[in-house]
C-alpha positions in Angstrom: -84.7 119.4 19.4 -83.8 120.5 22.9 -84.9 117.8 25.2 -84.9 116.8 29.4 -84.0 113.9 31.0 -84.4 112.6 34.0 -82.8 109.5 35.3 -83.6 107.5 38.2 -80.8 105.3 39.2 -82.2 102.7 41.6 -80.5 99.8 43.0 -82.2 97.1 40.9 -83.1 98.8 38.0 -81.8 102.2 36.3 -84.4 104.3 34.8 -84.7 107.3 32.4 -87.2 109.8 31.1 -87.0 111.8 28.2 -89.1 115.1 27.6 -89.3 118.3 25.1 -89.7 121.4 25.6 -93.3 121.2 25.7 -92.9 118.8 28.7 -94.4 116.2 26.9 -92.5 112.7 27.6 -90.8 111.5 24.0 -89.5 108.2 25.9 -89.1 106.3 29.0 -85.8 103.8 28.9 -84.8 100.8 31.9 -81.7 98.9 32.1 -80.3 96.8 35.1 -78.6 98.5 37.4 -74.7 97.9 37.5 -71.9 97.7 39.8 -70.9 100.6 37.3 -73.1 103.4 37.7 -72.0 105.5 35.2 -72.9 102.7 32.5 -76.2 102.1 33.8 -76.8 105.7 33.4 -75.9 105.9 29.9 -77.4 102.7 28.8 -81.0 103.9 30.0 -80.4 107.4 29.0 -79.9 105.8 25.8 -83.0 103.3 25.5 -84.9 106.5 26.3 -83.5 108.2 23.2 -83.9 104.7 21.8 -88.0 105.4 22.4 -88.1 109.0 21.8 -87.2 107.8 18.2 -90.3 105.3 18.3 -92.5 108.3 18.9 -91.1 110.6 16.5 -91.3 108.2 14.2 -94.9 107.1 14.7 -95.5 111.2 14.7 -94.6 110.7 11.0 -96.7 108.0 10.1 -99.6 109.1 10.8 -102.6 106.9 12.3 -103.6 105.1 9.1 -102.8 102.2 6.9 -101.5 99.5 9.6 -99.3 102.2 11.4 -99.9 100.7 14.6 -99.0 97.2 13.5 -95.7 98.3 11.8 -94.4 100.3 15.2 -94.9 97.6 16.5 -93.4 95.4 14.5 -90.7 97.6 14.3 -89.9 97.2 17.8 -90.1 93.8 18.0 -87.5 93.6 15.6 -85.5 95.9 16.2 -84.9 94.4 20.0 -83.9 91.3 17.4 -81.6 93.4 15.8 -80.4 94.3 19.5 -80.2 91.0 20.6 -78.3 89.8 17.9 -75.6 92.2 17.9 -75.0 91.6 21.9 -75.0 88.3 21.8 -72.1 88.4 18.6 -70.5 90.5 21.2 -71.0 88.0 24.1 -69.7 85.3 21.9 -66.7 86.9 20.3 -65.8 87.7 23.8 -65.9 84.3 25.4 -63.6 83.0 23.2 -60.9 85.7 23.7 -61.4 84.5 27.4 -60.3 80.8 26.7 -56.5 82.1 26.2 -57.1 82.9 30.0 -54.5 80.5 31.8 -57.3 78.8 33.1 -58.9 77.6 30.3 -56.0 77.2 28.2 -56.0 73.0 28.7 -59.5 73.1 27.6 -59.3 75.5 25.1 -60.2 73.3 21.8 -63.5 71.7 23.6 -64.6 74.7 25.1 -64.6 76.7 21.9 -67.0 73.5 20.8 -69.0 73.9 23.7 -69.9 77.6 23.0 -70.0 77.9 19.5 -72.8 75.3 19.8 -74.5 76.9 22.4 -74.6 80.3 20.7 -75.4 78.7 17.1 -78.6 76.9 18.8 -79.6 80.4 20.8 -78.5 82.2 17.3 -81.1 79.9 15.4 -83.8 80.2 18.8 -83.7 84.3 18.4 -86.5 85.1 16.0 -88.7 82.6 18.1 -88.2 84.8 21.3 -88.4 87.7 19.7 -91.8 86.3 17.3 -94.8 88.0 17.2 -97.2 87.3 21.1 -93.7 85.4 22.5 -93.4 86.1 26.2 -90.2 86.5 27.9 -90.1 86.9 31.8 -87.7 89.4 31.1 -86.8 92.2 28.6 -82.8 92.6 29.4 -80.6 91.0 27.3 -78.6 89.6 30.7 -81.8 87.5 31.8 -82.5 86.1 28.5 -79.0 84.7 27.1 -77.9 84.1 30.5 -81.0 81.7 30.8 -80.9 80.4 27.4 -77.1 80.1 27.7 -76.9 78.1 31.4 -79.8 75.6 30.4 -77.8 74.4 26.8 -74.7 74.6 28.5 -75.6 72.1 31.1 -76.1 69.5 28.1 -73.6 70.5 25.6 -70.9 70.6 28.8 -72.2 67.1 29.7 -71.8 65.4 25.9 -68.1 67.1 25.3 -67.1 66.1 29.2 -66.8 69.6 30.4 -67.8 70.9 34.0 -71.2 73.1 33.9 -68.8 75.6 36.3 -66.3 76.1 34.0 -68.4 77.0 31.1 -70.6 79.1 33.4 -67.2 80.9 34.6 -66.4 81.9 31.1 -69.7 83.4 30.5 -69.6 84.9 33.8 -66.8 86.6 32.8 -67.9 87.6 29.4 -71.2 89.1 30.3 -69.6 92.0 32.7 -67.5 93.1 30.0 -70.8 93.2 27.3 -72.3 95.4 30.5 -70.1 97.6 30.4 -70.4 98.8 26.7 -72.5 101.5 25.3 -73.8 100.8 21.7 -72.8 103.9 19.5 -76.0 106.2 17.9 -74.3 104.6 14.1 -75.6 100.9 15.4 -78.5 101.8 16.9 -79.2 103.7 13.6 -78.0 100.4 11.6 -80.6 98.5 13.9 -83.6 100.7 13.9 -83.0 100.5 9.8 -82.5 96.7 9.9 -85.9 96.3 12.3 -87.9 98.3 9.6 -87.0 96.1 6.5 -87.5 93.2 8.6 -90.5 94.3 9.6 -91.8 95.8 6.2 -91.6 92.0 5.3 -94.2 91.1 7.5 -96.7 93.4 7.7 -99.5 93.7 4.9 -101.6 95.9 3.8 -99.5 99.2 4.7 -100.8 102.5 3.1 -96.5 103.7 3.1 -93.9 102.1 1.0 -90.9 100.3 2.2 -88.7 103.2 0.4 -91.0 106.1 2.1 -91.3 104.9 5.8 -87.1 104.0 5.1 -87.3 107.6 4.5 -89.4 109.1 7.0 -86.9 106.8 10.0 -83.9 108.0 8.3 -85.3 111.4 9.1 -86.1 110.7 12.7 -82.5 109.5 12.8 -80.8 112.7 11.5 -83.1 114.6 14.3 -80.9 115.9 16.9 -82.0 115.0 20.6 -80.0 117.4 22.3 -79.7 117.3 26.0 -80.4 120.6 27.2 -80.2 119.3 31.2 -79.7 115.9 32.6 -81.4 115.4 36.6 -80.2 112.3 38.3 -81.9 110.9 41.5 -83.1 107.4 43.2 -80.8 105.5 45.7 -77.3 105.3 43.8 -77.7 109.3 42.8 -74.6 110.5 44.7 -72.7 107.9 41.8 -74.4 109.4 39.2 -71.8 111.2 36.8 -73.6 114.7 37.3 -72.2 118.1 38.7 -73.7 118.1 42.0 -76.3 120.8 41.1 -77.9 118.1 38.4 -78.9 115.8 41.3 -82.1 116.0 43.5 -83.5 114.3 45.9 -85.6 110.6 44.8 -88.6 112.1 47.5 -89.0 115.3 45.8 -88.7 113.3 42.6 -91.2 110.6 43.2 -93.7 113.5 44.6 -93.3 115.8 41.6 -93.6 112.5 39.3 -96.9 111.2 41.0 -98.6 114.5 40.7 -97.5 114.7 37.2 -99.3 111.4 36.8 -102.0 111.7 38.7 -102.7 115.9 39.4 -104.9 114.8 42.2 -102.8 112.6 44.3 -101.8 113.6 47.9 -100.4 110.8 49.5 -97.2 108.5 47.7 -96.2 105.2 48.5 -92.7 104.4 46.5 -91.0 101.2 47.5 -88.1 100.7 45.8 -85.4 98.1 45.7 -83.6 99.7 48.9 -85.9 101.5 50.7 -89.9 102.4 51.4 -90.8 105.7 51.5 -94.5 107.9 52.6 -94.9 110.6 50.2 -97.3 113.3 51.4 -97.4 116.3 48.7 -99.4 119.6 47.7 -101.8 120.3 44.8 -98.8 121.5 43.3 -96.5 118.2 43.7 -94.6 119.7 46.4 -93.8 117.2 49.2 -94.8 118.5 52.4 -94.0 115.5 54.4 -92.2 111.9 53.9 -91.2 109.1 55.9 -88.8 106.2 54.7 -87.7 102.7 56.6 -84.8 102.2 58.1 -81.5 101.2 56.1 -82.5 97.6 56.8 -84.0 96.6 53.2 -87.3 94.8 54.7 -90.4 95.1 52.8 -88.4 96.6 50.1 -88.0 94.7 46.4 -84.6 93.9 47.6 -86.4 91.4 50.4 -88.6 90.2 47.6 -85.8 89.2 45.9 -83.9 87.3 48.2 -87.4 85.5 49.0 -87.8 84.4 45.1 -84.2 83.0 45.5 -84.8 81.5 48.3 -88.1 79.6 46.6 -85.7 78.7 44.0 -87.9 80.8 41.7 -88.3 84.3 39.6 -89.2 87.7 40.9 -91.4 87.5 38.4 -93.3 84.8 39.7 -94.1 85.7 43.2 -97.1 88.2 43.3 -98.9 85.0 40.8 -98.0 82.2 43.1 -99.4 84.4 46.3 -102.8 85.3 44.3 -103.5 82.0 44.5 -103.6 81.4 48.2 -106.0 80.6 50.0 -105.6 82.3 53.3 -102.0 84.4 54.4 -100.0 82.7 56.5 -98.7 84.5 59.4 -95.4 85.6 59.2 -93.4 87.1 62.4 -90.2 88.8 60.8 -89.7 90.4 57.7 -86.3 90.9 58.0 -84.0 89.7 55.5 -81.9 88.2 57.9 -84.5 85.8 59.6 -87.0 85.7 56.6 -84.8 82.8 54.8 -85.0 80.8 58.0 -89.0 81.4 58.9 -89.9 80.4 55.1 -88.0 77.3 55.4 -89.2 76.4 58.8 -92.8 77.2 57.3 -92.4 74.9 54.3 -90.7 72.0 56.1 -94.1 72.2 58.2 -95.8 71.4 54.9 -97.6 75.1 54.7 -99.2 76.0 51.7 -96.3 78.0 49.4 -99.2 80.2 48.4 -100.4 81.1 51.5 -96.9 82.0 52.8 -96.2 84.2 50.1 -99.3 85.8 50.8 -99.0 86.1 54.4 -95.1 87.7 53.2 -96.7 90.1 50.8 -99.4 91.1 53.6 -96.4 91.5 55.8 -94.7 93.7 53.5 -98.0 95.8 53.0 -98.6 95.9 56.9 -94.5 98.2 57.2 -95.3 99.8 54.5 -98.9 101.4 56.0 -96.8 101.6 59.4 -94.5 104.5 57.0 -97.4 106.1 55.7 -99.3 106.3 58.5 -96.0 108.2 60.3 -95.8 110.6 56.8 -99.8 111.7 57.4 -102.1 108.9 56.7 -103.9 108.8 53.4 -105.6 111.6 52.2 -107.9 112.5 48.9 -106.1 110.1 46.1 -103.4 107.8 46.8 -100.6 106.6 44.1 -98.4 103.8 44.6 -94.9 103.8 42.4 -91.9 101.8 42.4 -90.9 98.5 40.8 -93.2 96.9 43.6 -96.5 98.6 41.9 -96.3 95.1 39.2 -97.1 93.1 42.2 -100.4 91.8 42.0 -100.4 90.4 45.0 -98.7 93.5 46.9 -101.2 95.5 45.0 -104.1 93.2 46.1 -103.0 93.8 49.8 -102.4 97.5 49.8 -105.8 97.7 48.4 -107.3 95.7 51.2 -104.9 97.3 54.0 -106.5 101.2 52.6 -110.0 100.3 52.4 -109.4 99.0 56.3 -107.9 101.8 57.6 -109.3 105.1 55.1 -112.3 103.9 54.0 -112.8 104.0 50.0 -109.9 105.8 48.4 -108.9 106.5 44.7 -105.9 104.1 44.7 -103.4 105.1 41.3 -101.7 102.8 40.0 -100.2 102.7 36.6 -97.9 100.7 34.2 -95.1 103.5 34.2 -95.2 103.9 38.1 -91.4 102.3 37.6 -90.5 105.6 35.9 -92.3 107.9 38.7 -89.1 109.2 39.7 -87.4 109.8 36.7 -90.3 112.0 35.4 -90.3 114.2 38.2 -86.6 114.5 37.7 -86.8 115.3 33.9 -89.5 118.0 35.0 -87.2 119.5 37.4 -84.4 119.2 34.5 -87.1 121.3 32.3 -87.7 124.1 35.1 -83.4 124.3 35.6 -82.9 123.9 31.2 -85.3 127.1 30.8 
């Protein structure tokens, strides 16, 4: 099968979009972004593939006889599967640290330490990965390293070892298991392992355990071949693509959002890095943009630093402003000065709901500044980038339209983070035909 793929690399997050020949999208794959570009790219190329496999799969099944429930469970397991085989990996490689001359003196208790640790996250695995769990995170970095830095603390404390050294090794540790690729022969073994564990657990399927082994060893031996690869977002110029695979993240994020939404005229995309004021054609074609300055204000990278700041996730911002009950004024969004203003704020006993509203109304208020400067906002309006989860920055763009157009159709949907990797795997279908 001849296939497309675009891939967006951004400077949080890397993300990729796989397409046929029919420009129908087979799979959609996001990893973190690295300090090594070229992995990033081929982990999220692969988790594309990864998906593309899902649907190809569930193309065989058909729609009846618990279908639905087995894909799923399928998935579920298999990211056990996944999970599993990194953190083996993550272990194995901590201990070759330990005959580091550092940690040679503590060699004996450290091995201890972290065979404990990663027995007890071992044994904790199936409950993360159990049917309804939530994680606040899907990347395998996030979840061991959290798991990993709150049993550490303990174990450390009852075999007399420093928190900073064990946290040292594992720093160590988890760049290397980064920085390698799983080959198609273990994803294959995974895929197969997720479908016998999940055969197990779902009842009442219309397809044997040999027949839907058969129908994914099928998918398996189906060829994804990459016709053309497109690379764009912020780190596109360290992509590692011939510089005629590589287009620009504006013309990307247009092209995507019209391929989303056919009506939509007017872009917002704030990224990690930058904010950007899309204005395109009934085609897709951009017409017009404006983006900030390099200063990373009001981007996801400022978001960021003001979670860390709070001493909490990324994740928990937009929920925490939601419940405010007015915004707080904020006078500088600047990443420089925010840190400063949010402590001075909170040391006068303000609300931390309302400040985070009054930041994520701050936020909103550069952004309309951009759009305003690309054209204003005309017919529908789509908002992309990892920003778009916000509830909160969502809740105050909606507000901050209505104010200044009137009542506008406002798009806004659960793949707006892979926006700009779809319009780059259509612009990889137009160059791969």
């Amino acid at each position: 099968m001849r296939t497309f793929i675009g891939i967006d690399l951004g400077s949080t997050t890397t993300k990729a979009v796989l397409m046929d020949e029919n420009r129908q999208v087979l799979g959609r794959g996001i990893t973190n972004s690295r300090s090594n570009y070229d992995v990033a790219a081929k982990v999220s190329k692969q988790e594309s593939k990864i998906a593309a496999r899902f649907t190809l799969f569930k193309n065989a099944l058909g729609s009846g006889g618990g279908a639905e429930l087995l894909l799923a469970d399928l998935e579920r397991n298999f990211r056990l599967e996944q999970f599993l085989s990194e953190l083996n990996q993550l272990e194995a490689t901590c201990y070759r640290y330990l005959d580091h001359e550092r940690f040679k003196d503590l060699k004996g208790p450290l091995r201890e330490a972290l065979e404990t640790v990663f027995k007890t996250i071992t044994v904790e695995a199936p409950t993360i990965y159990a049917p309804g769990a939530e994680r606040k995170s899907d990347f395998f970095r996030d979840i061991a390293g959290s798991r990993f830095m709150n049993l550490a603390e303990s174990v450390g404390k009852q075999a007399g070892l420093s928190f900073d050294v064990l946290l040292n090794v594992y720093d160590k540790s988890i760049i290397d298991i980064e920085s390698q690729v799983s080959s198609d022969e273990t994803v294959s073994a995974q895929l197969l392992n997720g479908l016998a564990r999940a055969m197990g657990e779902v009842a009442g399927l219309d397809i044997s355990k040999a027949d839907a082994q058969k129908a994914l060893e099928s998918v398996l031996g189906q060829e994804l071949e990459e016709t053309y690869v497109v690379g764009t977002g912020y780190g596109r110029v360290r992509l590692p693509f011939p510089k005629e695979h590589i287009r620009s993240e504006i013309l990307c994020h247009g092209l995507g959002a019209h391929m989303m939404f056919p009506r939509t005229r007017t872009v917002l995309d704030i990224g990690g890095q930058d904010t950007k004021g899309i204005q395109v054609d009934e085609n897709g074609i951009v017409v017009n943009f404006q983006m900030n300055d390099r200063c990373a204000a009001g981007c996801g990278r400022y978001l960021g630093y003001i979670a860390d700041e709070m001493n909490i996730g990324l994740h928990e911002l937009g929920p925490i402003a939601m419940k405010a009950t007015k915004a707080t004024r904020i006078n500088s969004t600047c990443t420089v000065f925010a840190g400063a203003e949010l402590r001075d704020r909170m040391a006068m006993g303000e609300n931390r709901a309302d400040i985070l509203a009054g930041l994520h109304r701050a936020i909103m208020l550069r952004a309309m500044s951009i759009i305003s400067r690309s054209g204003g906002v005309t017919e529908e309006f789509t908002f992309t980038g990892g920003v778009a989860k916000n509830e909160a920055a969502v809740k105050e763009l909606r507000q901050l339209i209505f104010e200044n157009y009137g009542e506008k159709t406002i798009n806004i949907s659960a793949e707006s983070i892979y926006t700009g990797a779809l319009g780059g795997a259509s612009f990889a279908h137009s160059a791969g035909n």
